[in-house]
LUMMILO-996130 format. One record per residue (C-alpha): residue number from 1; residue in three letters; chain; x, y, z. Coordinates in steps of 0.2 Angstrom, whole numbers, plus 2048, in hexadecimal, padded with zeros to 3 digits. Layout:
<marmis>
{marmi NUM,Ala,A,{X,Y,Z}} ...
</marmis>
This chain:
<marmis>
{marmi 1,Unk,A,{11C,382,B62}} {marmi 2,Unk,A,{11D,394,B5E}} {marmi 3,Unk,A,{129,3A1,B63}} {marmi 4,Unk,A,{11C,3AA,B6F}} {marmi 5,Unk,A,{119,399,B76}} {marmi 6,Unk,A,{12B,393,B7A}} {marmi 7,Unk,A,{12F,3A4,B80}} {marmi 8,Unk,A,{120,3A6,B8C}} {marmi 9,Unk,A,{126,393,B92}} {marmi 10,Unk,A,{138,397,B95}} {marmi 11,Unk,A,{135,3A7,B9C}} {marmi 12,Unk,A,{128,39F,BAB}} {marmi 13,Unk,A,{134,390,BAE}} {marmi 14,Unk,A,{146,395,BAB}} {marmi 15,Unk,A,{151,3A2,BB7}} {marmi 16,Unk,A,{152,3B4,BAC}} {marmi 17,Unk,A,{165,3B2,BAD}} {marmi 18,Unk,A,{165,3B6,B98}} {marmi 19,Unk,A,{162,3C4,B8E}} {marmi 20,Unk,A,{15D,3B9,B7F}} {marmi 21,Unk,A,{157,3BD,B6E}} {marmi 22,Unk,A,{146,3BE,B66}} {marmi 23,Unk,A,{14A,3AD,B5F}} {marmi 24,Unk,A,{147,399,B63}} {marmi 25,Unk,A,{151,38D,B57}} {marmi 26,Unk,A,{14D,37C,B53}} {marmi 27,Unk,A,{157,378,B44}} {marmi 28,Unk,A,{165,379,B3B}} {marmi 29,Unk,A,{174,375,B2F}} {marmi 30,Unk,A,{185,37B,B30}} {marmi 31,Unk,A,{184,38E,B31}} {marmi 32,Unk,A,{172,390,B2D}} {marmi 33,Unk,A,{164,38E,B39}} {marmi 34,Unk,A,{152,391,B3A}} {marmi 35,Unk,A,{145,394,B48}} {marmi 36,Unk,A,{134,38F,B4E}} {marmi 37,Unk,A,{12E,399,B41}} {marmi 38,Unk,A,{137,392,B32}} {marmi 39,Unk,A,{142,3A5,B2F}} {marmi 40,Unk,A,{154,39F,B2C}} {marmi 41,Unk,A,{161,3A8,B34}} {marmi 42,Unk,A,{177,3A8,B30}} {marmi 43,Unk,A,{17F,3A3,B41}} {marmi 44,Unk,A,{18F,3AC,B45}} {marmi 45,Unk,A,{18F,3A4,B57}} {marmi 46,Unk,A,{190,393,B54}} {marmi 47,Unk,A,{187,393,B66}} {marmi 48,Unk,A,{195,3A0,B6E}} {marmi 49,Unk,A,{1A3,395,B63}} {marmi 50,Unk,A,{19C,382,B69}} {marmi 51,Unk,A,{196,37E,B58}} {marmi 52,Unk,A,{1A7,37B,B4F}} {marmi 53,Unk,A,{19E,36F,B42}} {marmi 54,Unk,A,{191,379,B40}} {marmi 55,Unk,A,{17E,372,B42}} {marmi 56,Unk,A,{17A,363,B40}} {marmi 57,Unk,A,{18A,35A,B38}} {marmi 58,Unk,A,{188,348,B32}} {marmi 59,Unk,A,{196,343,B39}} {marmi 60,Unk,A,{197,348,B48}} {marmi 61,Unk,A,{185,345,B4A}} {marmi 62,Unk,A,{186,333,B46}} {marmi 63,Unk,A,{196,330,B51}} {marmi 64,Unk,A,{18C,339,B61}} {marmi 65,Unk,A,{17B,32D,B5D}} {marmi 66,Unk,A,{186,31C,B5B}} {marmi 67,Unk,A,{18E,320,B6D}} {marmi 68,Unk,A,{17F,325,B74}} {marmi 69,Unk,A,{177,314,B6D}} {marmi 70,Unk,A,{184,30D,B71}} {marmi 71,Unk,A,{188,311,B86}} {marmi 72,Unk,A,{185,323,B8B}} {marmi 73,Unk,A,{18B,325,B9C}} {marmi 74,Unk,A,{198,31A,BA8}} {marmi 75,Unk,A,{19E,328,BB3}} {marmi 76,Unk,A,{1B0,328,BB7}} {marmi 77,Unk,A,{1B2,319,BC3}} {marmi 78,Unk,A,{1B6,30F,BB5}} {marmi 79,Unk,A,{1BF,310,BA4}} {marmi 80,Unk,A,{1B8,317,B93}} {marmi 81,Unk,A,{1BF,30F,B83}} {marmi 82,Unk,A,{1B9,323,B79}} {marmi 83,Unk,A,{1BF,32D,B88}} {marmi 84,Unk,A,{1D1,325,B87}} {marmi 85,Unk,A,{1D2,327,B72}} {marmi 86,Unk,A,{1CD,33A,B75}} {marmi 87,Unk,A,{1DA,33B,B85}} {marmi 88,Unk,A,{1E8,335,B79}} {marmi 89,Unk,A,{1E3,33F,B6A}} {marmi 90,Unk,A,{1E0,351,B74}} {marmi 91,Unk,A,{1F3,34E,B7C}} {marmi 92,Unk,A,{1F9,34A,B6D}} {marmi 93,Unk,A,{1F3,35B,B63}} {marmi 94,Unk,A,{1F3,366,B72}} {marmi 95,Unk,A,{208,361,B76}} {marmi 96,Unk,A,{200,35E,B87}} {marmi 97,Unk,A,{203,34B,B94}} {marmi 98,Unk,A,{1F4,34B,B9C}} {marmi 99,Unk,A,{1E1,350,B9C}} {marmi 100,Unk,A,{1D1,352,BA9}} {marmi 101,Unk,A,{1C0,351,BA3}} {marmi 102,Unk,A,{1B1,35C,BA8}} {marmi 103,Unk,A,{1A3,363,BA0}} {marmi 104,Unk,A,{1A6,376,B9E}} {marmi 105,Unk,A,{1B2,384,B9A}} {marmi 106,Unk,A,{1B1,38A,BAC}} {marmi 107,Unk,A,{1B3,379,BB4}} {marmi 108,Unk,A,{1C2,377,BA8}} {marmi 109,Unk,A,{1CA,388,BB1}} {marmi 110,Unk,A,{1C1,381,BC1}} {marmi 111,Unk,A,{1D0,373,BBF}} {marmi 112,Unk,A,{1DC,37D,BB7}} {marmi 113,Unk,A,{1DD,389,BC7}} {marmi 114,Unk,A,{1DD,379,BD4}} {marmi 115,Unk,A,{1EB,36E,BC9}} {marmi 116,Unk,A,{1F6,381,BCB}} {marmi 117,Unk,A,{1F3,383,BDF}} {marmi 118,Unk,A,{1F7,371,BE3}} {marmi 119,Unk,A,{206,375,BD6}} {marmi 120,Unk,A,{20A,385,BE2}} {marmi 121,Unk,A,{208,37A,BF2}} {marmi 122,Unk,A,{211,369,BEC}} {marmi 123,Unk,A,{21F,36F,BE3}} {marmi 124,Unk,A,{220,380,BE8}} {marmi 125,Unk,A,{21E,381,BF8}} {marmi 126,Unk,A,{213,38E,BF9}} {marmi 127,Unk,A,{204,390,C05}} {marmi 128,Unk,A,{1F5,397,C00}} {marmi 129,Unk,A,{1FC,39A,BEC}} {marmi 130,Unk,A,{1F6,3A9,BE2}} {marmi 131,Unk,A,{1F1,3A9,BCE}} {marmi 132,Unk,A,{1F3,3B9,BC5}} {marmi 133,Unk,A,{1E6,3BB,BB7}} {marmi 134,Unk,A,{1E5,3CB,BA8}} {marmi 135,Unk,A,{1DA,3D8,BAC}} {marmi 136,Unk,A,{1CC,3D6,B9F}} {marmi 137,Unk,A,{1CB,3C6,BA0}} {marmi 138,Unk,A,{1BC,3B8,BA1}} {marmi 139,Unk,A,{1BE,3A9,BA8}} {marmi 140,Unk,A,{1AC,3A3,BAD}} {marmi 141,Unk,A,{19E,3A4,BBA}} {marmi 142,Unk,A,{1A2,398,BC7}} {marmi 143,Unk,A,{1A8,3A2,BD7}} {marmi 144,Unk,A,{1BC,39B,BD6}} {marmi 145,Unk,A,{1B9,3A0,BBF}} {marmi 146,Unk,A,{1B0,3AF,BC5}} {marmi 147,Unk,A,{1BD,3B5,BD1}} {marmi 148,Unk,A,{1CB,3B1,BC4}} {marmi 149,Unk,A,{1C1,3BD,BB5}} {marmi 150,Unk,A,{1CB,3CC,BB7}} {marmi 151,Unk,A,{1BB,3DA,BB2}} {marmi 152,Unk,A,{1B4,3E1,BC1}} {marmi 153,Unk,A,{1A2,3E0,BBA}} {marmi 154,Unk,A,{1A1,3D0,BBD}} {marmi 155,Unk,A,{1A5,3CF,BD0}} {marmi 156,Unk,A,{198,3DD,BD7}} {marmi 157,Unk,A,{18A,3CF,BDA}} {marmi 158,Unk,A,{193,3C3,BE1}} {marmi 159,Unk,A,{19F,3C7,BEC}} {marmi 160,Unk,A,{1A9,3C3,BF8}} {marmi 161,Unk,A,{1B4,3BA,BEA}} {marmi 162,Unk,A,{1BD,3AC,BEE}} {marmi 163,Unk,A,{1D1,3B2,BEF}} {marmi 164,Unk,A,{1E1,3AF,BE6}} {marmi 165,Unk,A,{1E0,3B8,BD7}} {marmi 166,Unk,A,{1E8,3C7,BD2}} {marmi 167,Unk,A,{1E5,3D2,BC3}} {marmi 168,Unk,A,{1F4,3D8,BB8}} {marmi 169,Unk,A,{1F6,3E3,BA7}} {marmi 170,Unk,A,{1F8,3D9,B99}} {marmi 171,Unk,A,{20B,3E0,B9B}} {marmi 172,Unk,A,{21A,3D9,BA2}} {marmi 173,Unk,A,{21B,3E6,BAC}} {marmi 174,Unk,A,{209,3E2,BB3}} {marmi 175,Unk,A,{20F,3D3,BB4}} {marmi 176,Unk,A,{21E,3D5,BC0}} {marmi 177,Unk,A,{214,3E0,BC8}} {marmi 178,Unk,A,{209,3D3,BD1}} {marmi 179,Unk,A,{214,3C4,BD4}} {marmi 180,Unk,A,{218,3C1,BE4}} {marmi 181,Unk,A,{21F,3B2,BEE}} {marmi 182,Unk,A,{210,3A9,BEF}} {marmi 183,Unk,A,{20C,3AA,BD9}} {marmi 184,Unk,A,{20A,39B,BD2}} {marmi 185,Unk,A,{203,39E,BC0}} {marmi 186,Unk,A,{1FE,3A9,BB7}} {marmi 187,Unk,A,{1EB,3A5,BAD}} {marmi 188,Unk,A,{1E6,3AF,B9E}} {marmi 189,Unk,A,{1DE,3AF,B8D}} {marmi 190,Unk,A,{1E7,3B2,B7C}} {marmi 191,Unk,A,{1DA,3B9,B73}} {marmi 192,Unk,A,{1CE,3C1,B83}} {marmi 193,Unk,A,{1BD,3BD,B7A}} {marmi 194,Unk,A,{1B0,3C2,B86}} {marmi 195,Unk,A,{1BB,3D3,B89}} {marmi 196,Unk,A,{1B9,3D8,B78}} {marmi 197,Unk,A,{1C0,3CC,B6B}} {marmi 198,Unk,A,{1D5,3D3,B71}} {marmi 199,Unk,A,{1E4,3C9,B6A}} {marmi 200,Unk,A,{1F2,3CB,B78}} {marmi 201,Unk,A,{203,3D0,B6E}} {marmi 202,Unk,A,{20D,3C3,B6B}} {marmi 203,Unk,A,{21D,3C9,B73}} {marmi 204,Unk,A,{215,3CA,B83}} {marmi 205,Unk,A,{211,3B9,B82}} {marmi 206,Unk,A,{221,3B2,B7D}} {marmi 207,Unk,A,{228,3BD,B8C}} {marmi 208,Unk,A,{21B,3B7,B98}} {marmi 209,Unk,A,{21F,3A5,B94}} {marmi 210,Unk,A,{233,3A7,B96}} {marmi 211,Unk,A,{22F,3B2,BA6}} {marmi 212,Unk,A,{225,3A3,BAE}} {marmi 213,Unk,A,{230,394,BAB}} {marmi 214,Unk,A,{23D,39F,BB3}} {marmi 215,Unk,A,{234,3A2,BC2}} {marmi 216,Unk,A,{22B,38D,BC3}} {marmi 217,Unk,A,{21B,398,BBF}} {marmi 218,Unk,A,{20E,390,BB3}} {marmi 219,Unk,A,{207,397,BA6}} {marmi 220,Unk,A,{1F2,392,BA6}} {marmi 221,Unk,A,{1EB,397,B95}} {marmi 222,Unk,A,{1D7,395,B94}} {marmi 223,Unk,A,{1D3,392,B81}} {marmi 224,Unk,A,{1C2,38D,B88}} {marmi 225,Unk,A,{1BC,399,B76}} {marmi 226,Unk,A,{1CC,399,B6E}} {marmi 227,Unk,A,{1D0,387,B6C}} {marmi 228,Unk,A,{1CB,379,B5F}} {marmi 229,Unk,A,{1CE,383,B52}} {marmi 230,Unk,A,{1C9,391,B53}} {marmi 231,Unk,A,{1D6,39D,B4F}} {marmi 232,Unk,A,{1DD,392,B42}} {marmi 233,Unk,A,{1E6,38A,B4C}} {marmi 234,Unk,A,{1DE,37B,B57}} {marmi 235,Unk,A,{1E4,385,B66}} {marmi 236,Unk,A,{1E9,397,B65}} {marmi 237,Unk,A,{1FA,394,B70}} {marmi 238,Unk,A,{201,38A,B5F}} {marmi 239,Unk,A,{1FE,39B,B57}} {marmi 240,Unk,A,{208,3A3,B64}} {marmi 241,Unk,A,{214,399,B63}} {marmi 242,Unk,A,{217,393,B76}} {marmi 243,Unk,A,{213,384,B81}} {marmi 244,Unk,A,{208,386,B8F}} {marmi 245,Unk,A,{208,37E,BA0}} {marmi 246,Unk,A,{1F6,37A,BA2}} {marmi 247,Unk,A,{1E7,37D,B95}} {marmi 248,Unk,A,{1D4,380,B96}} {marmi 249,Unk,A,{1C9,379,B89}} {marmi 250,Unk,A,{1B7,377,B86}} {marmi 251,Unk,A,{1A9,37E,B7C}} {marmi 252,Unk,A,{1AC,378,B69}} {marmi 253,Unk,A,{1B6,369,B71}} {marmi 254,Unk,A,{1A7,35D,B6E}} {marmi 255,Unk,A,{19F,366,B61}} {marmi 256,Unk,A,{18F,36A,B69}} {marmi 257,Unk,A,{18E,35F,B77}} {marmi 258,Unk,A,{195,365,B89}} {marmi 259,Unk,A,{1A7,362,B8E}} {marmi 260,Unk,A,{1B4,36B,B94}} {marmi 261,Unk,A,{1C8,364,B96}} {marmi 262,Unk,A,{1D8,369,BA2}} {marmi 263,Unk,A,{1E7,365,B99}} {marmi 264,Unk,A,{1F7,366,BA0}} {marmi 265,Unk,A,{20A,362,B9B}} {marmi 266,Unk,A,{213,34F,BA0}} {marmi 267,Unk,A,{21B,357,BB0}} {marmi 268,Unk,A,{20C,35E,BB8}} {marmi 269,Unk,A,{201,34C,BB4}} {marmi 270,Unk,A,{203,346,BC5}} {marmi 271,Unk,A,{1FF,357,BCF}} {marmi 272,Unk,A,{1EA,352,BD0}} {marmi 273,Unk,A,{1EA,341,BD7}} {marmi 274,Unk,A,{1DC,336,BDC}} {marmi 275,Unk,A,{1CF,340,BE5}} {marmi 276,Unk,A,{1D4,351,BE2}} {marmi 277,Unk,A,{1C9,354,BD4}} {marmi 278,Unk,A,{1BB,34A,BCB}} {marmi 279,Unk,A,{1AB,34C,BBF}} {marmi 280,Unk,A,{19A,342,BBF}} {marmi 281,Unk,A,{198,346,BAE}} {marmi 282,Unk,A,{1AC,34B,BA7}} {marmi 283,Unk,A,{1B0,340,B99}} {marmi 284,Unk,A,{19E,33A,B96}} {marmi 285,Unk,A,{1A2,32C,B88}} {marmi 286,Unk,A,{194,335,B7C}} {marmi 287,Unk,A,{19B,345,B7E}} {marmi 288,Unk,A,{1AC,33D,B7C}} {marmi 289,Unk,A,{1A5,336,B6B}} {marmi 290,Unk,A,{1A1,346,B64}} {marmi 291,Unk,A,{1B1,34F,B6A}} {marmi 292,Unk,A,{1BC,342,B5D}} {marmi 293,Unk,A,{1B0,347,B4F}} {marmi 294,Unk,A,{1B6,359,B52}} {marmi 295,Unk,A,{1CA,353,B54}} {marmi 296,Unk,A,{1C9,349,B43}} {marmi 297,Unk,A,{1C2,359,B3A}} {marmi 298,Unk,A,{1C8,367,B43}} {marmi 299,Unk,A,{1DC,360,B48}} {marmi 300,Unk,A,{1E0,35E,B33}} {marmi 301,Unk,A,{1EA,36C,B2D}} {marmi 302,Unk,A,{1E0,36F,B1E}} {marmi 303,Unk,A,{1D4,372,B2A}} {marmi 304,Unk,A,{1DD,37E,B35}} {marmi 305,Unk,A,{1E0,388,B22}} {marmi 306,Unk,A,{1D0,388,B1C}} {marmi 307,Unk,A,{1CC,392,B2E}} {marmi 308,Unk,A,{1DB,39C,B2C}} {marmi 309,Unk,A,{1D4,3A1,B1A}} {marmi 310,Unk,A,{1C2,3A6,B20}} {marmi 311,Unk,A,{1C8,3AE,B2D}} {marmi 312,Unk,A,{1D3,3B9,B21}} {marmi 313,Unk,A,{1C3,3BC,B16}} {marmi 314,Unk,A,{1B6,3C0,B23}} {marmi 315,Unk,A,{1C2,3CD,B2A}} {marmi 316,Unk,A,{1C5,3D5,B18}} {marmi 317,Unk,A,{1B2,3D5,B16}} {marmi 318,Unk,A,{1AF,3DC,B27}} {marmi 319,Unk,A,{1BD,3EB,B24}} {marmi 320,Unk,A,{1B4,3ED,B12}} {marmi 321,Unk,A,{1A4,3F4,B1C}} {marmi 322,Unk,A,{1A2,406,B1F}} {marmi 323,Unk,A,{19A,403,B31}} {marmi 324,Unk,A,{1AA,3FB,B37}} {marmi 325,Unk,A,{1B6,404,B3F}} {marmi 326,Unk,A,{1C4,3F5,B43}} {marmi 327,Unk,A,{1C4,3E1,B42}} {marmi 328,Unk,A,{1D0,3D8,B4E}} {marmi 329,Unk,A,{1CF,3C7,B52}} {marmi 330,Unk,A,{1D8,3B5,B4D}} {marmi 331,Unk,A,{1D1,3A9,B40}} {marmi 332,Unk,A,{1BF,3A8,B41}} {marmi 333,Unk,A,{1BF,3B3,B53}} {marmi 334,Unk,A,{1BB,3C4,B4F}} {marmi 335,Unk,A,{1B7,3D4,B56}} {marmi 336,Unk,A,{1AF,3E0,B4A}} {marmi 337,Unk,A,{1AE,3F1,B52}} {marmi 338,Unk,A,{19D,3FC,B4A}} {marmi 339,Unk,A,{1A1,40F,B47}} {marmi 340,Unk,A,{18E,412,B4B}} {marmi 341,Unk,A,{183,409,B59}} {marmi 342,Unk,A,{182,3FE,B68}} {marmi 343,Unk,A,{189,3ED,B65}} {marmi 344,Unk,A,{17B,3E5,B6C}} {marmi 345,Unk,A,{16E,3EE,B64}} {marmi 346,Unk,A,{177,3E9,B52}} {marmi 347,Unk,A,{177,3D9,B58}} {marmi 348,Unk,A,{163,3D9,B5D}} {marmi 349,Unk,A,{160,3E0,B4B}} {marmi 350,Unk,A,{16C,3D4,B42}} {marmi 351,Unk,A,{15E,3C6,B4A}} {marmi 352,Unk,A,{14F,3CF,B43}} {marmi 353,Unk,A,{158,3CD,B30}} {marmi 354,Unk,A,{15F,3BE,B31}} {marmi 355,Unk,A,{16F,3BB,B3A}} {marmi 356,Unk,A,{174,3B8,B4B}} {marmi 357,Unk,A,{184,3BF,B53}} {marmi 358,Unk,A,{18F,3C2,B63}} {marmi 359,Unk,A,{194,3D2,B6B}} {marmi 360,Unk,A,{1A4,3D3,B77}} {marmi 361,Unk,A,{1A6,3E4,B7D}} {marmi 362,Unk,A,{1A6,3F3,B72}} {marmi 363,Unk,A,{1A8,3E3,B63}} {marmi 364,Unk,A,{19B,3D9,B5A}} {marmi 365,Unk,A,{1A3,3C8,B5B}} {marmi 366,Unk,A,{1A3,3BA,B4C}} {marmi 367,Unk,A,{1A4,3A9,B51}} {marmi 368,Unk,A,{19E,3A0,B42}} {marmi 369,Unk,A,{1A1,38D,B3F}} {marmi 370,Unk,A,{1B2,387,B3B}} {marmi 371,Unk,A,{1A8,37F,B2A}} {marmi 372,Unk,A,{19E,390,B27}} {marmi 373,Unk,A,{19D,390,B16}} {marmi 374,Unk,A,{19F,3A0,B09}} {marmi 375,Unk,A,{18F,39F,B05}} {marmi 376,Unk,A,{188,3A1,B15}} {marmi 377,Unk,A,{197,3AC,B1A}} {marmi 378,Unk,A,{194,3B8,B0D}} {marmi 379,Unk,A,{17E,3B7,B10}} {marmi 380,Unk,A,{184,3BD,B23}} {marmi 381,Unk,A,{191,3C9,B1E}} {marmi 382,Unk,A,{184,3D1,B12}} {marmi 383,Unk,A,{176,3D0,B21}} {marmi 384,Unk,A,{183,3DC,B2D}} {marmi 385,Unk,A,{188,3E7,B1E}} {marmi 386,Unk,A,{176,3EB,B1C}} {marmi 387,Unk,A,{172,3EC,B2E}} {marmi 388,Unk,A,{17D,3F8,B32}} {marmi 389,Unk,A,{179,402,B22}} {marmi 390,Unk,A,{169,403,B2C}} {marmi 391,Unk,A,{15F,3F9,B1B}} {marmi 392,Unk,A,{150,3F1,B21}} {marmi 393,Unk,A,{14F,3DE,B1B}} 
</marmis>
């Protein structure tokens, strides 16, 4: 099929909910794909940060086509020998007692924002519960996620929004500002990714945590795009240095395959019983296969370092180039602010000569694989430097 083809296809058939890019892939291996036309690109998405293992990994492909051959669905009416080992080895490197299954980062917030208003109601005792999320935050699409993303450009077409969210300063004085009686956790992101690639500081954090367990609040961190290493880190909390009440994880948990995770700490395992929650799909044992492929690369310290070290050298590259103004970021999540131009029009030209990229705001935003290589790192680097040095390719 050629590109015109595929377009013309998708275009007739699927909702024009994307702006997409001239560009159809069919192909791949690690960092390195090609299209319907055989041009090869450098991806610095990794499929908005899915792709942890890059394209096409042996292992994990094998692992996913043994399960699949193997039984691909059982729903979860019965028990799942791969769902259990992954259940026991996500606890195990998160810190975390128990674990709920779904398929996306949204539906991982979905559960994350019911487990902290039965939490409110049960232990609490508070009716009708509020959460307080960041201002700049994203937490998904799904009306509860949508309502919870503190950016206002979000909300226009949808509303009413469903309630119970309040919108805070990343401060403790923001903070204070909106508790009330009836808070019972406070939800945000420690790196905000889709509000443009923004660390929060550190002592805010450890302030914020201290401040909670005072007050019986939780503390909901969505590392929907910042866990499973990549910050260097498997989840950026361990950066941080504090423990969290409840987690959100999805995107590169499986490697490429859909799942999405609540994780929440021993004393908070029994809040969701049976009934309250549940997920056709959650836990699929194929998905389940590939999600241990990524925990035995991805949980090994050396690992974690090798990230930590490409992190450290895409960001001196990046602050090497005379069209960037600032980097900021964590590992192999950065923000690369251009002196000159639109972020989304660099990123349009980046296509045309070879690599594809992510913009977040005022930021272009590099999310390569966790096993990007130097080779291609530096092949993508040179791309930008070039792009934005306005040299045709």
């Amino acid at each position: 099929m050629t590109f015109e083809a595929v377009k013309n296809k998708l275009d007739s058939y699927v909702m024009p909910t994307y702006s997409r890019f001239p560009v159809a892939l069919v192909s791949g291996k690690n960092a390195t794909a090609k299209d319907t036309e055989g041009k090869e690109y450098i991806d610095f998405t990794s499929g908005i940060g899915v792709n942890c293992l890059g394209y096409s990994d042996e292992k994990w492909a094998a692992a996913v086509a043994k399960q699949a051959a193997a039984i691909q669905h059982t729903s979860n009416l019965y028990y799942s020998p791969v769902q259990a080992e992954l259940a026991e080895k996500l606890c195990r490197i998160s810190g975390m007692g128990k674990i709920f299954f779904c398929n996306s980062g949204a539906e991982a917030n979905e559960c994350c924002i019911k487990l902290a208003r039965k939490y409110g109601e049960d232990v609490l005792g508070i009716k009708e519960p509020e959460i307080i999320t960041l201002k700049n935050s994203f937490h998904g699409r799904t009306v509860a996620t949508l309502a919870a993303t503190g950016q206002e450009m979000f909300h226009s077409m949808f509303l009413p929004l469903a309630g119970g969210f309040k919108y805070a300063d990343a401060s403790m004085e923001g903070i204070k500002s909106c508790v009330t009686g009836k808070t019972c956790a406070v939800m945000l992101e420690l790196i905000q990714g889709e509000g443009g690639v923004i660390p929060l500081d550190k002592l805010f954090v450890h302030e914020l945590r201290s401040f909670c367990t005072e007050n019986k609040i939780l503390i909901i961190i969505d590392e929907v795009q910042t866990g499973v290493g990549r910050t260097g880190a498997f989840y950026c909390y361990q950066n941080y240095g504090v423990q969290p009440d409840v987690v959100s994880s999805a995107k590169a948990l499986a490697g490429g395959l859909p799942m999405g995770a609540c994780l929440c700490s021993e004393r908070l395992g029994g809040i969701m019983g049976s009934g309250t929650h549940g997920s056709t799909f959650g836990g699929n044992p194929v998905a389940c296969a590939g999600a241990l492929a990524v925990l035995e690369r991805v949980s090994e310290p050396a690992f974690l370092k090798g990230v930590r070290s490409k992190g450290r050298y895409f960001a001196e590259r990046l602050r090497a180039m005379d069209g960037i103004s600032y980097v900021r970021g964590m590992g192999l999540m950065i923000g690369a602010k251009p002196k000159h131009g639109n972020p989304a029009e660099i990123a349009v030209k980046c296509a045309k000569n070879g690599l594809l990229i992510l913009t977040a705001k005022d930021v272009l935003r590099l999310l390569p694989p966790l096993t990007v290589t130097k080779q291609e790192a530096d092949r993508g680097l040179d791309i930008l430097e070039n792009t934005l040095s306005g040299k045709t390719m």
